[in-house]
Structures are given as structure tokens and as C-alpha cells.
N, C-alpha and C positions, 0 to 999 in steps of 0.2 A: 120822757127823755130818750128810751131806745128809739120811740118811732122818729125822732129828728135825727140818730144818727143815722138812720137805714133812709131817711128823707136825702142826706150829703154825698150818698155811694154817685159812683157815676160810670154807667157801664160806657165804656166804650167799642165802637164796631172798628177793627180793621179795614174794612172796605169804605167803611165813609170817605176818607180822603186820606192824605198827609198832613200829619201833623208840623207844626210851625215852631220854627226857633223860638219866636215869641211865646209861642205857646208856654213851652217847659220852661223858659224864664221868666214870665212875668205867673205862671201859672196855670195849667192844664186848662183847656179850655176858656182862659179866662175872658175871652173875645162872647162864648156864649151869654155869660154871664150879667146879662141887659141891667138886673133888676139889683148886682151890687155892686157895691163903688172899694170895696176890700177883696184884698186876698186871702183863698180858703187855703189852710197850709195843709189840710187832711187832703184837698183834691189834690193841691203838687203834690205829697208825698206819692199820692196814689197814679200818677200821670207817669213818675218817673220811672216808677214799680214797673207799668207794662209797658213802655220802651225798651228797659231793661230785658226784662225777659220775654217778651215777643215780639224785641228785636224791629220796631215800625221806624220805618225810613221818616225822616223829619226834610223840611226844607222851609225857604224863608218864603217861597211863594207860594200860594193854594192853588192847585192841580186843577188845571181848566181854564184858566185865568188868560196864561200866554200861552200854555200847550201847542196846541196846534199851528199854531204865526211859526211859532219855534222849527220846528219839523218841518214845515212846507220850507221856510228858509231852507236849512239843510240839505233838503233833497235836492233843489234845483242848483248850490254850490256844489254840490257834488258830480251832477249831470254838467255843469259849463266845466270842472273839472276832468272829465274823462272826455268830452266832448275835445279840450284842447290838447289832451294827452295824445286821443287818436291822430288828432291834423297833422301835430306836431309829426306824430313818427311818421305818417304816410309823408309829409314833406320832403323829412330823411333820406324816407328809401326812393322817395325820387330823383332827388339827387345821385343818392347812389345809382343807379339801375338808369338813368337816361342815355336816351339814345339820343342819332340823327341820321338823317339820309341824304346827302349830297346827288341830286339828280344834273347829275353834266353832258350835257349836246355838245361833242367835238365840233370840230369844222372839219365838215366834209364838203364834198363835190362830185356829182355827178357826170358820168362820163357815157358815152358809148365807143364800142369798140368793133371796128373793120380794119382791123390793121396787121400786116405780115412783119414777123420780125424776124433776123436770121437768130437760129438758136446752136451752141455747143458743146457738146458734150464734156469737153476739156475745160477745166475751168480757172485756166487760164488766159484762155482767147479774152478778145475783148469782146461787150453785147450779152446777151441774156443766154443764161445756161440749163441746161438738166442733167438729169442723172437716168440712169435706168435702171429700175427694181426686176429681179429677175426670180421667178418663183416655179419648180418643178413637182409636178408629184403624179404617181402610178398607182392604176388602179387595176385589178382584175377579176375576173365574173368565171365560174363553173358552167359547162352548156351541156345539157343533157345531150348523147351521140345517137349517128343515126345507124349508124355497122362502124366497117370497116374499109380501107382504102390503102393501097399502093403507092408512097411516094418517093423520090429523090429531092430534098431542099437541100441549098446550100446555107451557110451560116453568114448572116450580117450583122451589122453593127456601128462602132460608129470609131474613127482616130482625128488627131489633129496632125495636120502638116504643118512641120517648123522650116522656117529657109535662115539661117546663118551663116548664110552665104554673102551678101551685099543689099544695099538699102534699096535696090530692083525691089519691084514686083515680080514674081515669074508665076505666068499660065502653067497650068498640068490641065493637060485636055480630056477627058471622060474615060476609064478605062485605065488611067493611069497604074501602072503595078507597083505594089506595094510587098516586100518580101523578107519574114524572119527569115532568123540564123538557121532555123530545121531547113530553110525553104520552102516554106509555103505559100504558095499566092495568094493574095487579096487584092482586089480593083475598086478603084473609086468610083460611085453611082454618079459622079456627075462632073463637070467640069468647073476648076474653081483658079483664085488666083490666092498666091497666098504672097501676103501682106512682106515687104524688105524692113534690115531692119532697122529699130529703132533707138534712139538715144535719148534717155531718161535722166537727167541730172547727173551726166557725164558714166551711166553705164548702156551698155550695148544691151538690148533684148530684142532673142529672135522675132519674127514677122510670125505670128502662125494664122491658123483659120481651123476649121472644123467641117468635118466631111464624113459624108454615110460610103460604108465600104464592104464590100461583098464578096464569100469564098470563091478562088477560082474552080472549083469542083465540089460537088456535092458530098455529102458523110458528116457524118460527127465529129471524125478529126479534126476540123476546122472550127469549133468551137473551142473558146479560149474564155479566159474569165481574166481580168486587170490586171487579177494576182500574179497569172502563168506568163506572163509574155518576159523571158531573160533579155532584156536591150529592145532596143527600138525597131522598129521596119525602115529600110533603105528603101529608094527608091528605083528599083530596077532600068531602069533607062538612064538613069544618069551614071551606071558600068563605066568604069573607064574613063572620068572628066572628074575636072578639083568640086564640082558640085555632088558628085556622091559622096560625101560626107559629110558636107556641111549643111544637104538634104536630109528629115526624117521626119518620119511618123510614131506618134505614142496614143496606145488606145485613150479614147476616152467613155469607152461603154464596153460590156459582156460581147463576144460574137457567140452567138448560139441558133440555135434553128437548124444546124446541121444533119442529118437526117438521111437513113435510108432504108424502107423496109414498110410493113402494114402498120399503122396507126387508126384510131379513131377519128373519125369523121362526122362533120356536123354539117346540115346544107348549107349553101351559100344566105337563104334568106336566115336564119336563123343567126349565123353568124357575122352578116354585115347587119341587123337589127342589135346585136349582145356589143359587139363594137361604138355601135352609134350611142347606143345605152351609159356606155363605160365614160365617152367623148362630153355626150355632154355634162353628166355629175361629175366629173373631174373639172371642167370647163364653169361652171358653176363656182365651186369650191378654190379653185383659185383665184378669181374674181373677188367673190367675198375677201378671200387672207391677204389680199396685197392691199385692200382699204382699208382691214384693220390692224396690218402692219407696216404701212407706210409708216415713217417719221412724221412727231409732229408739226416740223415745221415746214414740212414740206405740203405739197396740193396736187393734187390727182382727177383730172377734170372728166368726165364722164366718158366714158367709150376711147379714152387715149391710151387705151392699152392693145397688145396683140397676144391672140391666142393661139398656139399650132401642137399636133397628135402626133404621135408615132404609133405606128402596132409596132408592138413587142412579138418577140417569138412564142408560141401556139407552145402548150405545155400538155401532150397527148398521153404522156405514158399514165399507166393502169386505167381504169375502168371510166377515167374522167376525159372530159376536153377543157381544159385551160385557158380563154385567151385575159390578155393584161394588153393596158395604154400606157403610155406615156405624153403627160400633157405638159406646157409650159407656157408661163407667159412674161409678157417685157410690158414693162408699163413707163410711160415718162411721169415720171416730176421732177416740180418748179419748185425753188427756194420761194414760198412765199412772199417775205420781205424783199429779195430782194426783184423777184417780178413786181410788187406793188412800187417800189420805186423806179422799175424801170417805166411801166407805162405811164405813172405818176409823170416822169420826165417827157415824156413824148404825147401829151394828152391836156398837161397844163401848161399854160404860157408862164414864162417867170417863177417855174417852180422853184422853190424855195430849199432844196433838199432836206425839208425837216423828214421826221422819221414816219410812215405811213403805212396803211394795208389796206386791203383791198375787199370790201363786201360783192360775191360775186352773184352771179343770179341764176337759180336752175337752169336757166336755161344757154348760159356760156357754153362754144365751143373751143375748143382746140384742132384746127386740124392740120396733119403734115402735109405740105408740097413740094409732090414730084421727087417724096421718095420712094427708095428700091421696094425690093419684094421683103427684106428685112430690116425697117429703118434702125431698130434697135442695133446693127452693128456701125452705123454711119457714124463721122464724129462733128457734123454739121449737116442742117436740113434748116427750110423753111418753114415756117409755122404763124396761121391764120388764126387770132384772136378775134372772136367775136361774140355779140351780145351786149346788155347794158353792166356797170358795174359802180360801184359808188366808192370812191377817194374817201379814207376817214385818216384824220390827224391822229398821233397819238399823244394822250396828253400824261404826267407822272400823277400816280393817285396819288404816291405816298407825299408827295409834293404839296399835295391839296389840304390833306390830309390834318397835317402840321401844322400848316398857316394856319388851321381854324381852329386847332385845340384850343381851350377853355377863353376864344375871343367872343365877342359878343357877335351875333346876327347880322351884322352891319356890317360886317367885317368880308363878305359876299361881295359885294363889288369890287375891294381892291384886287381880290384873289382874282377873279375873271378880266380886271385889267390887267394885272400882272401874269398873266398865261393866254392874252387874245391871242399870242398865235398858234394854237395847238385846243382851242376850246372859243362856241361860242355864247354859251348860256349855261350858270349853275343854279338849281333851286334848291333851299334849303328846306326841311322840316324836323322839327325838334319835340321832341318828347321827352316830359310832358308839354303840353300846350303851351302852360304858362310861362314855361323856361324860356329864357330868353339869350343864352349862351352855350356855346357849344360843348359838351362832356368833355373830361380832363383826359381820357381815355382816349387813342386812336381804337381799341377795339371796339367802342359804342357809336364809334363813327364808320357807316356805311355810302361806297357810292355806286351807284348805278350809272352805265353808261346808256342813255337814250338809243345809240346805233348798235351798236355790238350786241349790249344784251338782249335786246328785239331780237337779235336774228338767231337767239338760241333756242 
């Protein structure tokens, strides 16, 4: 009898498998059990005992069975899962984040240009105008000496003559005298006319000019600074007539250079090489600042500018020699726009006056005819355009712009019929690829101009 109950034990392994619902309801193991057709109630008692306390997971299906079908399912729902998670968001930000580029060809026209136009300074004349840029600056250099020297200089400088006298011109012929209240003389270096006068939106202003003028005797005395001069200089000859008063002069520079006694001395090569030195770095450095301080709407065509020196007065005292320049230059410019429609009109038949500019070519000239030795004080001259130059229309971006926010692609040709006259071809390109309307956003929309931008 004991060996049949110790025949009924039934060990079971944990790692065999899982056990089955049916298992522990119809009876531990009862599936093993081939050889009886009853239930052993000692083996359920004993099946339920180690579920209980060692806790074996149960299930209604045997482990191995579908396992693996199970899982490979899963893994690949999961993969088409993240797979449409990504698309989905990279669509998003495409949306978000797209661009485009509008590539617009204005209408232009090619021109060349041989043509004289009268030009004025006034810019109320009728015909094409300029302006004059006028730019000064001084320079001076230390020059090692050679001894010493004996001299007498007189002091020069520079005044303007006023006439508010009558809207004449009146000649003063070279030598002219010019005399403060102390009485001292000064003479003008040269012969000049100076301008009558003129009426400005109903007020009177004197004629003046500007004139180089020198001590009548040598010394120091004759040195004066802008500050020192109490009232004007008269003009000594006109003593005694209603034009002495309504003649005068007002410095418009230092008179210095006055001088009598031993100074230091430099040779002549030394100090026409330290000169020339001064002439052209100064000559240089003006040049550069008027093209980077021209206005931008103005244009400044190569070599249309004039350059002219002064020597300054030699600054000898103590142990040094001193010399200083003064350089200056006049430059014309052109209102851009409105020279691009002036030749616009005189270059195209049945120009249209729509709004235009003007692509020019290095190699354009400018040049004045048959004017003076100063054109910059003239207030009319002749002027020679030439070279080739290319008409471009201007067309409104922000125009374009608009019409194509969030329309679809197609929407390309009414825009370029609706702006043929100022534009002859637009190409669109949209990012991403596949997008096929234009961003909600004018800032994701870019245009390039085929002419303009080329030429930056």
C-alpha cells in the first residue's frame, strides 16, 4: 500500500512549460494521463498546492504552439507603426518650413550709347542734371634740414570777393588791392570776375567767387588767422565811388607764411619729392571717400571727377621743416533714376515712361565739352555718354509676391500676364519637391532677379 502512494507523487519541473487552465480544472496534468479515463483527486490537490506557492503562470494555450507567429506579428505592427509616425511628422515640418524661389527676367533692352546731352546744375532747368560732391583734406610730412637760410616771405592765402552792387558782372584785374581797417595790403594773384547778383525765391544774394591773395610786403605782420580779421577788406580802388561799399572781401583761409629772418632749409630735390609725396596720398584718399560717400542714389562714373593741390605755408620754426598740402576734389553725379529715364527716352522709340535703371558697363564714359579750367563752378556744360548699357524695367516684388501666396503652381502664368509690361518670364521652384503650392508665408518666398542680381 505505501509503494502505490509514493507510485501517485508527481514531481513537477518549472521549466517544462506552462501549465493550462485545463489543467488545474479538469486535473493536474490530466492530459498526461493516456492510461486513465478518471480523475486522480490526490494529483489536483497536489497541482493546486505548487501553483500556489510557486506561484507558475498558467495559460490556456501550450508555449511553442503560436509563440513565435505571435511576435514576429508584433514586431512588424510596430515597425509599420513608427514607420508612419516618422512620415507623418517629416510631412508636417514640411509644410511648415517650405520654401520657394520666384526666378523673374524683367524686360530689358539693350542700348548703346554716343550721345551729347546738355547737363545743369540747377535743378530746375529743364534736361538732365548733376550735382557736385566737393571733398578737402590736408596733409603734412616732417623733412629732415639741410643748415640754415636767409629769407623774406610774404603771407598768402586765400578771400572771397562779394559784389552787392548790381546783377553786372564786374572784372578786377590781377593785383587787385584789397585793404583792412589797420590798413594793410593784400593783392589778388590773379584776375577774376566776380559773379552780380542774384535772386533766389524773391531774396537778393551777393555774386561772390574765391580768389588766392598775397601780402603786400613781407614779415609776420601780415599773417592773420579767420579768427583775427574785425570786418571785411574794401576794395581799394573803388575809394570814392557808390561801389566801395557795396564791394568786399571775407577770408576764406589762414594768411601765413609771413616771415623774415634765418630759417631752416631743405634742398629743392628733397622738398619738391616730400611735396609730390604729400599730392599724391592725399590724391588717392580722396578719390576712395567720394565713392564711398557718394549718396546711394546717385552714380559716379569713372575719372568724372577733378583733382587740384595747394602748398600750404612751410612750418620752419625749431629744429624741424614742416611742409603741409592741401588737396581737393569735385566730382559730378547723376540722379540715377532719373538719368536711366532720361536716356530710356531718347534711346527707345515709344518709350512708355514706365519706371526704369540703367545696367552700365565698365567700360562707360562721361566726358565734359568745352568746359573751363574749373567745370565744377559752371552751372551748364556739355556731356558725352558713351559705351554700351542695358534698359531694365522695374517690376513690384512685393506685387508678385502676394498673388502667389498659398495659390497653387499654375497660378505662374496669370502673374506674368498680369505684369507683361515690366517682366518677361518667371520660374517657380518649390520646396519640398512634392509640394505643389506656394507657402502661406511671404517670408518663405524668395525672388531673384536674373539682371540685377547677376550684376552683384
Amino acid at each position: 500500500m505505501p509503494k502505490k502512494i509514493i507510485q501517485d507523487i508527481y514531481v513537477v519541473k518549472k521549466s517544462i512549460r506552462l501549465i493550462k487552465r485545463s489543467d488545474v480544472r479538469d486535473g493536474f496534468f490530466a492530459s498526461k494521463k493516456s492510461t486513465q479515463n478518471t480523475k486522480d483527486p490526490v494529483a489536483d490537490k497536489l497541482a493546486e498546492k505548487l501553483i500556489e506557492e510557486e506561484n507558475i503562470d498558467y495559460t490556456d494555450e501550450v508555449e511553442g504552439e503560436d509563440d513565435g507567429h505571435v511576435k514576429n506579428d508584433s514586431v512588424m505592427f510596430l515597425w509599420i507603426i513608427c514607420i508612419a509616425s516618422v512620415a507623418t511628422l517629416l510631412f508636417l515640418v514640411s509644410l511648415k518650413f517650405a520654401t520657394a524661389t520666384l526666378t523673374v527676367t524683367p524686360r530689358n533692352q539693350n542700348v548703346v550709347l554716343n550721345d551729347t546731352y546738355s547737363i545743369f546744375s540747377d535743378k530746375n532747368a529743364p534736361g538732365l542734371h548733376y550735382q557736385i560732391m566737393t571733398i578737402k583734406k590736408d596733409l603734412s610730412q616732417t623733412l629732415k634740414t639741410d643748415g640754415e637760410e636767409y629769407i623774406e616771405r610774404k603771407a598768402t592765402g586765400k578771400a572771397v570777393l562779394y559784389n552787392n552792387f548790381s546783377t553786372s558782372n564786374q572784372r578786377l584785374i590781377i593785383n587787385t588791392r584789397l585793404e583792412t581797417k589797420e590798413g594793410l595790403i593784400y593783392k589778388t594773384r590773379q584776375s577774376v570776375v566776380v559773379p552780380g547778383i542774384k535772386t533766389v525765391n524773391g531774396v537778393k544774394t551777393p555774386g561772390s567767387v574765391e580768389v588766392e591773395i598775397i601780402a603786400d610786403d613781407v614779415g609776420d605782420k601780415y599773417n592773420m588767422k579767420l579768427s583775427d580779421l574785425k570786418g571785411d577788406f574794401t576794395i581799394f580802388g573803388f575809394k570814392g565811388t557808390p561801389k566801395y561799399s557795396l564791394f568786399y572781401a571775407r577770408l576764406s583761409s589762414d594768411l601765413a607764411s609771413g616771415f623774415v629772418g634765418n630759417v631752416k632749409k631743405v634742398s629743392d630735390e628733397k622738398l619738391a619729392a616730400g611735396r609730390e609725396e604729400l599730392k599724391t596720398s592725399l590724391k588717392d584718399d580722396l578719390i576712395k571717400e567720394v565713392f564711398s560717400k557718394k549718396p546711394e542714389q546717385f552714380i559716379l562714373f569713372k575719372d568724372n571727377y577733378y583733382t587740384q593741390c595747394n602748398d600750404l605755408a612751410d612750418d620752419t620754426t625749431g629744429s624741424e621743416y614742416k611742409i603741409s598740402e592741401e588737396c581737393s576734389i569735385n566730382a559730378f553725379l547723376f540722379n540715377e533714376e532719373e538719368l536711366a529715364t532720361y536716356v530710356a527716352k531718347n534711346k527707345i522709340k515709344a518709350f512708355d515712361n514706365a519706371k526704369v535703371d540703367i545696367i552700365w558697363n565698365d567700360n562707360n564714359t562721361v566726358s565734359l565739352l568745352g568746359s573751363t579750367e574749373k567745370p565744377w563752378n559752371e552751372t551748364s556744360l556739355k556731356a558725352r555718354f558713351a559705351g554700351p548699357a542695358q534698359i531694365v524695367w522695374f517690376f513690384d516684388k512685393d506685387e508678385i509676391i502676394n498673388s502667389v501666396i498659398g495659390q497653387d503652381k499654375s497660378i505662374i502664368n496669370s502673374v506674368i500676364e498680369n505684369n507683361s509690361s515690366s517682366l518677361t518670364e518667371i520660374q517657380a521652384t518649390i520646396r519640398p519637391m512634392w509640394k505643389k503650392t506656394f507657402p502661406e508665408s511671404t517670408k518663405s518666398i524668395k525672388i531673384v532677379d536674373t539682371i540685377r542680381d547677376a550684376d552683384k
